[in-house]
C-alpha positions as CSV (number, residue, x, y, z in Angstrom):
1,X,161.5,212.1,98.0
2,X,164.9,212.8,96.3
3,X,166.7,209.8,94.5
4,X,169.4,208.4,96.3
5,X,171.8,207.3,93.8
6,X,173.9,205.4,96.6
7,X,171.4,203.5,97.5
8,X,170.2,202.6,94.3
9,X,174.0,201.7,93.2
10,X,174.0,199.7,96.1
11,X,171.0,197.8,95.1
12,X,172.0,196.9,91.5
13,X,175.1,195.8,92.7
14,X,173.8,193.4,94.9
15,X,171.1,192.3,93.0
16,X,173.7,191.8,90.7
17,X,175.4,189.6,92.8
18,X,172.5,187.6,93.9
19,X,171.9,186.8,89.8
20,X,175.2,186.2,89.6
21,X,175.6,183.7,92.1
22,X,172.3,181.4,91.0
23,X,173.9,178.6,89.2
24,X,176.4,177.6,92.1
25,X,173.8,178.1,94.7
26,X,171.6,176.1,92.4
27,X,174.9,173.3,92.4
28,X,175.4,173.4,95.8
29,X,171.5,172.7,97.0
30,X,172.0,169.7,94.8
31,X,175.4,168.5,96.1
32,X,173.5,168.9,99.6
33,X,170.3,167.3,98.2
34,X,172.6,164.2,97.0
35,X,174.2,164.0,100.3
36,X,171.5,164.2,102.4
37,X,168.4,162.6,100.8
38,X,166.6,162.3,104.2
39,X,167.1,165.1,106.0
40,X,167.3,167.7,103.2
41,X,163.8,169.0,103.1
42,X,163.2,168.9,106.7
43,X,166.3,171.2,107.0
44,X,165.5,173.9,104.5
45,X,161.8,173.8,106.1
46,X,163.3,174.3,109.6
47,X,165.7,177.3,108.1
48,X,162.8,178.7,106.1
49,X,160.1,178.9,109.0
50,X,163.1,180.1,111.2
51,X,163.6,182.7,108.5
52,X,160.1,183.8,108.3
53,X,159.0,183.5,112.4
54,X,161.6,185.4,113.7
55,X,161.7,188.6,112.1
56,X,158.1,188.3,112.7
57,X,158.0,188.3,116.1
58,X,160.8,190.8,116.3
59,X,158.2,193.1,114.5
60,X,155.9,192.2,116.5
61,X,157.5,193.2,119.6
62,X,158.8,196.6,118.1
63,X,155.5,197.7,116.8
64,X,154.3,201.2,119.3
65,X,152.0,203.2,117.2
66,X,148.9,202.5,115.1
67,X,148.8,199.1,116.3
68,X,145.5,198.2,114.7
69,X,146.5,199.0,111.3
70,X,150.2,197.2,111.7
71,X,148.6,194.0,112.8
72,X,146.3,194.0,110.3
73,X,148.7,194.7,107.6
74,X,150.8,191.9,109.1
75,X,148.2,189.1,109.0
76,X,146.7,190.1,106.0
77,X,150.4,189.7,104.1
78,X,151.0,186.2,106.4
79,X,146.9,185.4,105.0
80,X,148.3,185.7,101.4
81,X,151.3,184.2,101.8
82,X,149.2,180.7,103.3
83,X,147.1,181.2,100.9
84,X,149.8,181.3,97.7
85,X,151.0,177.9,99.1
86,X,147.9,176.5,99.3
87,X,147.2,177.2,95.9
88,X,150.2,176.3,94.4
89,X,151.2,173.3,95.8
């Protein structure tokens, strides 16, 4: 598979941008934090498991060929991820 150098351009720049950006995102989830003591957490839960249940599903749904295998794959990667958080909470 040949190296696409626009694509890896493309990467580094926005991985880039993502470093770049850490200390204000890191300011603003504070300012939010201060602002909204109560509702804070529940929020970013709702926006994570939004975040991880939709694209989910949408796979889900798109998956035609070697279903076995796919589904498999799926919920063994959802298995670690449950059991990460378990571990590390």
């Amino acid at each position: 598979m040949p190296l696409n150098r626009r694509a890896l351009i493309r990467a580094i720049v926005i991985s880039a941008v993502f470093v770049s950006w850490a200390p204000f995102i890191g300011e603003i989830r504070l300012a939010l934090r201060n602002a909204f003591p109560a509702t804070f957490i529940p929020a970013v839960a709702t926006t994570m498991a939004v975040a991880i249940v939709v694209p989910c599903l949408i796979v889900l749904y798109r998956i035609r060929t070697r279903r076995l295998l796919r589904y498999s794959s799926i919920a063994a990667a959802l298995t670690a991820v449950v059991v990460y958080w378990l571990t590390m909470r």
